[in-house]
mmCIF file of the N, C-alpha and C atoms, coordinates in Angstrom:
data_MODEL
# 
_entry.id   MODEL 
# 
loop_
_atom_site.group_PDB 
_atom_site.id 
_atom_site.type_symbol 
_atom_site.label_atom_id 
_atom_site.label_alt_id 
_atom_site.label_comp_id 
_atom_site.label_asym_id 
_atom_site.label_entity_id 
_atom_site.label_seq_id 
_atom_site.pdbx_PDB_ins_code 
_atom_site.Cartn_x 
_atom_site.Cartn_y 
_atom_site.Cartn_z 
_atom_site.occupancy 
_atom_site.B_iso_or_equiv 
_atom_site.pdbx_formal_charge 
_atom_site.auth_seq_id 
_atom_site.auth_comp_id 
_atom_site.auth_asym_id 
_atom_site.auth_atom_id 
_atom_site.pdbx_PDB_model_num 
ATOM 1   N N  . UNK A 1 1  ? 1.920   3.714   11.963 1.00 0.00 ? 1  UNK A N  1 
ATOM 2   C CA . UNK A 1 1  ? 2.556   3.396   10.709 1.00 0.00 ? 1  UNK A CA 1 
ATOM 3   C C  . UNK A 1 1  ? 4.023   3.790   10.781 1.00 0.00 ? 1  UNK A C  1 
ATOM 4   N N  . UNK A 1 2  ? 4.635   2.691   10.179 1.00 0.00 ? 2  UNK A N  1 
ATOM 5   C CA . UNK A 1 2  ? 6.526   3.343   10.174 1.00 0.00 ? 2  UNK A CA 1 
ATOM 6   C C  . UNK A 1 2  ? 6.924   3.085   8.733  1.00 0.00 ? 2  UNK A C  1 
ATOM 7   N N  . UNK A 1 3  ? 6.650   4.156   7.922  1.00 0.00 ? 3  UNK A N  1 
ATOM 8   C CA . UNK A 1 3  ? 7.232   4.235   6.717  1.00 0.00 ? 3  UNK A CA 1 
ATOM 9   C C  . UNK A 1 3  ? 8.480   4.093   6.612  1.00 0.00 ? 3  UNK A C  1 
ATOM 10  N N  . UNK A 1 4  ? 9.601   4.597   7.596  1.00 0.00 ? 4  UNK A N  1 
ATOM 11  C CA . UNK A 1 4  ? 11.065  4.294   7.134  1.00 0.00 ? 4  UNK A CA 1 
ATOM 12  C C  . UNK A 1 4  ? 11.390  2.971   7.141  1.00 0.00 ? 4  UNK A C  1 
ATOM 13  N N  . UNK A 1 5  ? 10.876  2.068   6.873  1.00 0.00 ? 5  UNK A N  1 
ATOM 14  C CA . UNK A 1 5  ? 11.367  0.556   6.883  1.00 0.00 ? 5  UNK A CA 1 
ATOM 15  C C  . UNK A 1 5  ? 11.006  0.619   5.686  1.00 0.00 ? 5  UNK A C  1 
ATOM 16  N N  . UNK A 1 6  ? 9.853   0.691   4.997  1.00 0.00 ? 6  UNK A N  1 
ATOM 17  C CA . UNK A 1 6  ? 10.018  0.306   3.618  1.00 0.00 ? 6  UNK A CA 1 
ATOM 18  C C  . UNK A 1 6  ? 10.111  0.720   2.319  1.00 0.00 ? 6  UNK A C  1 
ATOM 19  N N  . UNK A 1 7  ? 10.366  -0.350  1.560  1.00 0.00 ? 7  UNK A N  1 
ATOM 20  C CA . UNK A 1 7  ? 11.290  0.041   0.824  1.00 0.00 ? 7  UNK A CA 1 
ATOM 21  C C  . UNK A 1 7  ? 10.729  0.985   0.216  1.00 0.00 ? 7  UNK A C  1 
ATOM 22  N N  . UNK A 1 8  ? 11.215  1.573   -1.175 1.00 0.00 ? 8  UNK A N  1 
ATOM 23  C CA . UNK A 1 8  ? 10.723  2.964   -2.125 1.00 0.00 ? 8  UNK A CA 1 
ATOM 24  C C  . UNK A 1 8  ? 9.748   2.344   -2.832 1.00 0.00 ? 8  UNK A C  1 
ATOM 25  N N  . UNK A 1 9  ? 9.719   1.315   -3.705 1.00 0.00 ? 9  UNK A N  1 
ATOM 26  C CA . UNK A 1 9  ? 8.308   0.553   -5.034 1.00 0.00 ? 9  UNK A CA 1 
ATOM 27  C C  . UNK A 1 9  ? 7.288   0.752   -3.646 1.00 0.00 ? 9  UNK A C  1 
ATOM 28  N N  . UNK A 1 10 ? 7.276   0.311   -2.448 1.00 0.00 ? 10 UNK A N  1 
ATOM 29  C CA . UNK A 1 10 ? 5.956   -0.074  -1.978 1.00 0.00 ? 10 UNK A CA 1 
ATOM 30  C C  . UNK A 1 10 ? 5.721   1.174   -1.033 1.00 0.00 ? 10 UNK A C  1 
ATOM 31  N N  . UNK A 1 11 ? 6.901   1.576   -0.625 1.00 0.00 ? 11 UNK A N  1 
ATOM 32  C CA . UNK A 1 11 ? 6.280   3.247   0.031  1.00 0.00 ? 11 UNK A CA 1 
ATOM 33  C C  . UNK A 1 11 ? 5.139   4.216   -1.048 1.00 0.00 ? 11 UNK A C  1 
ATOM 34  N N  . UNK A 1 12 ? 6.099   3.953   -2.314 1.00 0.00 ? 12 UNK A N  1 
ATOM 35  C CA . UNK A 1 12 ? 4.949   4.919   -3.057 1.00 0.00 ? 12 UNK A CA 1 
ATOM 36  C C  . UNK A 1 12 ? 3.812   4.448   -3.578 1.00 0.00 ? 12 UNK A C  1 
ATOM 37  N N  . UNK A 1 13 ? 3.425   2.898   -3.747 1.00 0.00 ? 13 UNK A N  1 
ATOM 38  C CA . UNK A 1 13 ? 2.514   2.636   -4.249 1.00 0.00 ? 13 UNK A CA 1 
ATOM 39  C C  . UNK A 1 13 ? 1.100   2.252   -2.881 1.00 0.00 ? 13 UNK A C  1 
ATOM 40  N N  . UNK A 1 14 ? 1.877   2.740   -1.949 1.00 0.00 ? 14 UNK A N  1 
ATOM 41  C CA . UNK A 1 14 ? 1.101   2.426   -0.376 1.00 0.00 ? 14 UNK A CA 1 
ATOM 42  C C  . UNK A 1 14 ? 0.380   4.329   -0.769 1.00 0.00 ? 14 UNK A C  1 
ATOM 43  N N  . UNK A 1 15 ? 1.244   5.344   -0.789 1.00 0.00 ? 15 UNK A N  1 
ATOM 44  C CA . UNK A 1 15 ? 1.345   6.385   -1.049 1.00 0.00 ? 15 UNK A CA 1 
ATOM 45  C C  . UNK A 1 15 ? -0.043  7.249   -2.128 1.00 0.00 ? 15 UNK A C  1 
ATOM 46  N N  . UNK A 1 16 ? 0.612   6.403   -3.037 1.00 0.00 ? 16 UNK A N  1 
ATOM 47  C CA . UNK A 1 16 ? -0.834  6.541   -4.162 1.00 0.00 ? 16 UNK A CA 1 
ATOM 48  C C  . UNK A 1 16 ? -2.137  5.986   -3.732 1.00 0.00 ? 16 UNK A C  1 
ATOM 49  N N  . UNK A 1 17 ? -2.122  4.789   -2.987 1.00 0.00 ? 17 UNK A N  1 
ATOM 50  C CA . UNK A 1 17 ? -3.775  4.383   -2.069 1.00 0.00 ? 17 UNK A CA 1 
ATOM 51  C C  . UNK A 1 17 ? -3.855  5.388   -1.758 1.00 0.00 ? 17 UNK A C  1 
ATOM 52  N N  . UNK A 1 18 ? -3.182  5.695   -0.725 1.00 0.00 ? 18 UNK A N  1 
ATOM 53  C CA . UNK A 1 18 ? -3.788  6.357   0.640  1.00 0.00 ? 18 UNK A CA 1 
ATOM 54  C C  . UNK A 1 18 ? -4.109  8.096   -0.142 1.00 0.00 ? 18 UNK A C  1 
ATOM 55  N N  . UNK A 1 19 ? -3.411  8.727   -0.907 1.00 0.00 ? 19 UNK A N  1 
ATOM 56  C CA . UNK A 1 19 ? -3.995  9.490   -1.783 1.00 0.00 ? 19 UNK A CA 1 
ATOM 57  C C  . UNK A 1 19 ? -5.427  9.743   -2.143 1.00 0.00 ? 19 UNK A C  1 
ATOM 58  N N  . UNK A 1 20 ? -5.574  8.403   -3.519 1.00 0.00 ? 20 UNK A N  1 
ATOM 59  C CA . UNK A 1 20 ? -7.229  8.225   -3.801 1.00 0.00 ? 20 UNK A CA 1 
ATOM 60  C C  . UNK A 1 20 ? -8.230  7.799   -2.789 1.00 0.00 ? 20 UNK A C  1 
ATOM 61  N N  . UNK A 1 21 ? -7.643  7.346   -1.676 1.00 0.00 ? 21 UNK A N  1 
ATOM 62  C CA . UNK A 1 21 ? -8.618  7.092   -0.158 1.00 0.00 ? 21 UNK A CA 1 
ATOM 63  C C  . UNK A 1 21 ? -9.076  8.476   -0.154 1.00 0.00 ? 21 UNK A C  1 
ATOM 64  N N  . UNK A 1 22 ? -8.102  9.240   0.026  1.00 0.00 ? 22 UNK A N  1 
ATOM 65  C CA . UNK A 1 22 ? -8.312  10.695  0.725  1.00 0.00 ? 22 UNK A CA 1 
ATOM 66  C C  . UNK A 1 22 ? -9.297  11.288  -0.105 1.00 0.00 ? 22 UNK A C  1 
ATOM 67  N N  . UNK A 1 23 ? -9.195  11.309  -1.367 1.00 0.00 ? 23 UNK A N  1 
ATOM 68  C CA . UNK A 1 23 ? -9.975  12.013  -2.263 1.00 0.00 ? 23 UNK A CA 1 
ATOM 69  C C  . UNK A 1 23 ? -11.303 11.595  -2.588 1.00 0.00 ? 23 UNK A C  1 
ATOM 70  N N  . UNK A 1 24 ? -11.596 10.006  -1.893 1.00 0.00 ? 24 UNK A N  1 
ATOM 71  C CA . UNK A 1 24 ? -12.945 9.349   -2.190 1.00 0.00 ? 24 UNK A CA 1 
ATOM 72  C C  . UNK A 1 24 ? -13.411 8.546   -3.311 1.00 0.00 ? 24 UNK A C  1 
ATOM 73  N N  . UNK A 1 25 ? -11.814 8.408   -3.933 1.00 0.00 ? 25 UNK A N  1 
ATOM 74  C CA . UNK A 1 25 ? -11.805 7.664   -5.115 1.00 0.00 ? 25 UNK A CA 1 
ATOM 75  C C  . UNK A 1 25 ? -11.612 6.141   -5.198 1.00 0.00 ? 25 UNK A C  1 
ATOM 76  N N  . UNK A 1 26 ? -12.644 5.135   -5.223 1.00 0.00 ? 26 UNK A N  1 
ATOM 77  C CA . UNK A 1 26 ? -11.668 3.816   -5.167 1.00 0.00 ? 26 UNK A CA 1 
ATOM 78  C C  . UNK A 1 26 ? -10.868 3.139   -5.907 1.00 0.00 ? 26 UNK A C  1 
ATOM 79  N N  . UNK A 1 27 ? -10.291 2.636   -4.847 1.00 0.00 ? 27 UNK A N  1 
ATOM 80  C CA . UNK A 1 27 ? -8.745  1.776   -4.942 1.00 0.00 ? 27 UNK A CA 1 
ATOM 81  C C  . UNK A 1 27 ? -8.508  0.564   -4.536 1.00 0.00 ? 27 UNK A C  1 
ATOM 82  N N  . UNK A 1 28 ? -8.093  -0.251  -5.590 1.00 0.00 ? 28 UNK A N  1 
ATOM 83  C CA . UNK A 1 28 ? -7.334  -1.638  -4.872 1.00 0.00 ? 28 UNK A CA 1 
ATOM 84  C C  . UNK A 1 28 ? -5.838  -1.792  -4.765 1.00 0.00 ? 28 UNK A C  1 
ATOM 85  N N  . UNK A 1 29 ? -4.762  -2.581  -3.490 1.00 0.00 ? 29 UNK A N  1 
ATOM 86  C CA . UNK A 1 29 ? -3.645  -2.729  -4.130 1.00 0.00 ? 29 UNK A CA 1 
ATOM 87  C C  . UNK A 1 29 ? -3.530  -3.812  -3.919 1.00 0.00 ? 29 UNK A C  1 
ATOM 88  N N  . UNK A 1 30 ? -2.759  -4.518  -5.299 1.00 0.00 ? 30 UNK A N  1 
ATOM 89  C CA . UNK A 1 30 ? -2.543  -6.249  -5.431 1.00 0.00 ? 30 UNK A CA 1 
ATOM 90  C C  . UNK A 1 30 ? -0.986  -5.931  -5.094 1.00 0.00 ? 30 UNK A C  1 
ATOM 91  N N  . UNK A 1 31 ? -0.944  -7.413  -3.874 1.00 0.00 ? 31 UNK A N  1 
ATOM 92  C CA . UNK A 1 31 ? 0.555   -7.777  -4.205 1.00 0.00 ? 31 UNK A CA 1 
ATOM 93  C C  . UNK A 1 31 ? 0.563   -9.129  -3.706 1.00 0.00 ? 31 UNK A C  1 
ATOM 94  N N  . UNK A 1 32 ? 1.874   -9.438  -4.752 1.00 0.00 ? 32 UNK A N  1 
ATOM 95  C CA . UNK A 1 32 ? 2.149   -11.118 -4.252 1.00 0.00 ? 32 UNK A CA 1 
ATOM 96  C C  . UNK A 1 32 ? 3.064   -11.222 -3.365 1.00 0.00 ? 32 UNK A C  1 
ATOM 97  N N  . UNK A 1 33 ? 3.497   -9.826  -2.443 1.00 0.00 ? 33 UNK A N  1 
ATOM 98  C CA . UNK A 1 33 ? 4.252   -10.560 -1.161 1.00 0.00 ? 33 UNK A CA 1 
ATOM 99  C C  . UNK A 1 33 ? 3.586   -9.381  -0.239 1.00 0.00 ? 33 UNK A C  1 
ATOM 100 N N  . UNK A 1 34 ? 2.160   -9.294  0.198  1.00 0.00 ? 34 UNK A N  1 
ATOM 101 C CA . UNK A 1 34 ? 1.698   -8.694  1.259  1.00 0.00 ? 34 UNK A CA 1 
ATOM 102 C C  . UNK A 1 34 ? 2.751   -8.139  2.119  1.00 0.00 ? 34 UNK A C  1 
ATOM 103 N N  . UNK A 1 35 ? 3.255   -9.048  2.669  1.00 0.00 ? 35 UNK A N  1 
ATOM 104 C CA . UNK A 1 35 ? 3.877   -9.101  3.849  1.00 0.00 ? 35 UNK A CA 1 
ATOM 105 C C  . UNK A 1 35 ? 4.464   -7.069  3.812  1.00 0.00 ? 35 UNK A C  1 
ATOM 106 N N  . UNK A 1 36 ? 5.249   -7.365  2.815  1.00 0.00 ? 36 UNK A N  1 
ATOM 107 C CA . UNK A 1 36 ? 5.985   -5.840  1.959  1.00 0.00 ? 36 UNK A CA 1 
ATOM 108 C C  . UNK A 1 36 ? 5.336   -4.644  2.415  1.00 0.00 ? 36 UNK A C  1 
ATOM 109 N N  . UNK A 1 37 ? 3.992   -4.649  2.901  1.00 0.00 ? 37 UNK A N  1 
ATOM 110 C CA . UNK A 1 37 ? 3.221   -3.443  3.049  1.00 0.00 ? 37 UNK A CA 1 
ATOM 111 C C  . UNK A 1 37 ? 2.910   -2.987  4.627  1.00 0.00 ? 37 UNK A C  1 
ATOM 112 N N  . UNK A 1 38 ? 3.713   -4.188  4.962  1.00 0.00 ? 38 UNK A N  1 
ATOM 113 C CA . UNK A 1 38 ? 3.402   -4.125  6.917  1.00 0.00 ? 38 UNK A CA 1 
ATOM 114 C C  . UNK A 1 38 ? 3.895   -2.764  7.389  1.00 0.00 ? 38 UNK A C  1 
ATOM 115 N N  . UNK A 1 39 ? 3.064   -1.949  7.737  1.00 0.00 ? 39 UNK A N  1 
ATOM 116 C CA . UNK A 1 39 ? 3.516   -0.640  8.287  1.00 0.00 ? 39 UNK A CA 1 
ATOM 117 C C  . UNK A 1 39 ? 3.302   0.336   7.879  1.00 0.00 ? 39 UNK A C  1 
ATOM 118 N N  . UNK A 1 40 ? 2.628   0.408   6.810  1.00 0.00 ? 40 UNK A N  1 
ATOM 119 C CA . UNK A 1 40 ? 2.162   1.104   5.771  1.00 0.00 ? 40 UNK A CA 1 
ATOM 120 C C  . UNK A 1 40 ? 0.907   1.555   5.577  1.00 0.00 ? 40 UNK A C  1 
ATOM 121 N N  . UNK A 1 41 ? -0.268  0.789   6.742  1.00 0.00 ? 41 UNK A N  1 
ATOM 122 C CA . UNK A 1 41 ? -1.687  1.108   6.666  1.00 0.00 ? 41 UNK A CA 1 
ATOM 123 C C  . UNK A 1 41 ? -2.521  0.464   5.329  1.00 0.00 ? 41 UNK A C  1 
ATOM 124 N N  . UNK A 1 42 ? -1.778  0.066   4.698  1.00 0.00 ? 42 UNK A N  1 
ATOM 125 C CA . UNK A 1 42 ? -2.630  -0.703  3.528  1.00 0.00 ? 42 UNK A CA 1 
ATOM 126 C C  . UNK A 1 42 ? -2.308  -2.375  4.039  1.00 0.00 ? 42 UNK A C  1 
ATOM 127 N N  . UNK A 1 43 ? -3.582  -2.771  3.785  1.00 0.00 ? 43 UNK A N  1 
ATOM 128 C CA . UNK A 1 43 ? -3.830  -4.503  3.551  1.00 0.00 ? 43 UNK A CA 1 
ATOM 129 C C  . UNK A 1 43 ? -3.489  -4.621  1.853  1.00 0.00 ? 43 UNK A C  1 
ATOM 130 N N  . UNK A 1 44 ? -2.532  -5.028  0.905  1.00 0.00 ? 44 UNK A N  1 
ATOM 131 C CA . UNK A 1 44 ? -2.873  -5.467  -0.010 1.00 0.00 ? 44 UNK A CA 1 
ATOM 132 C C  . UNK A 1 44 ? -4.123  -7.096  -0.517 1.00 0.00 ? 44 UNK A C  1 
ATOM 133 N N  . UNK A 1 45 ? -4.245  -6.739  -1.578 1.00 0.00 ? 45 UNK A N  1 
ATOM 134 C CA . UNK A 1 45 ? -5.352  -8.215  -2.033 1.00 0.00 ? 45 UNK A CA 1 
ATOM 135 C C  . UNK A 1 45 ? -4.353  -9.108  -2.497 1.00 0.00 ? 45 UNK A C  1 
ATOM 136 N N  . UNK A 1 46 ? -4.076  -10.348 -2.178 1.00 0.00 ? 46 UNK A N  1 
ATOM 137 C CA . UNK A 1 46 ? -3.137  -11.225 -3.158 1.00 0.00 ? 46 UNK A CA 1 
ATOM 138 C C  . UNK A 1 46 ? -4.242  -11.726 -4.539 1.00 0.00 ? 46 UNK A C  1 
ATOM 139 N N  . UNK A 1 47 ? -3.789  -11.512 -5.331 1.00 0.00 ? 47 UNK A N  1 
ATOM 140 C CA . UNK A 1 47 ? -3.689  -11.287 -7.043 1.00 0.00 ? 47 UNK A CA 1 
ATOM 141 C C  . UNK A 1 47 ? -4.197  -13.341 -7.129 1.00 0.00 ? 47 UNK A C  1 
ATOM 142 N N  . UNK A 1 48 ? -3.528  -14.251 -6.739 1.00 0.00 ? 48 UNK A N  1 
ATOM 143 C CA . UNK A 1 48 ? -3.638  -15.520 -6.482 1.00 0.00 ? 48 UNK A CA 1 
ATOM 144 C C  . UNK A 1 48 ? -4.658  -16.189 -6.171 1.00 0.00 ? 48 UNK A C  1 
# 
C-alpha cells in the first residue's frame, strides 16, 4: 500500500474502513471514482 499518493477525503475514508475491519465491525465503501482508492487496500463498491 502507498498512502502518500492519495489524496486527504480518500486517505481518511480508506482509514476509517480499515479501522472497523480491525475491530470486526462491518463496513462498506461507495465511490463513484474507484480508481481514487488504488493503493489504499480498499476495493470501493460503485454506488451505480
Amino acid at each position: 500500500m502507498d498512502w502518500r499518493n492519495v489524496d486527504w477525503p480518500v486517505a481518511h475514508a480508506a482509514a476509517i474502513a480499515w479501522h472497523a475491519v480491525k475491530t470486526g465491525d462491518p463496513v462498506k465503501v461507495l465511490s463513484l471514482e474507484p480508481e481514487l482508492c488504488a493503493g489504499t487496500g480498499i476495493t470501493p463498491l460503485n454506488p451505480i
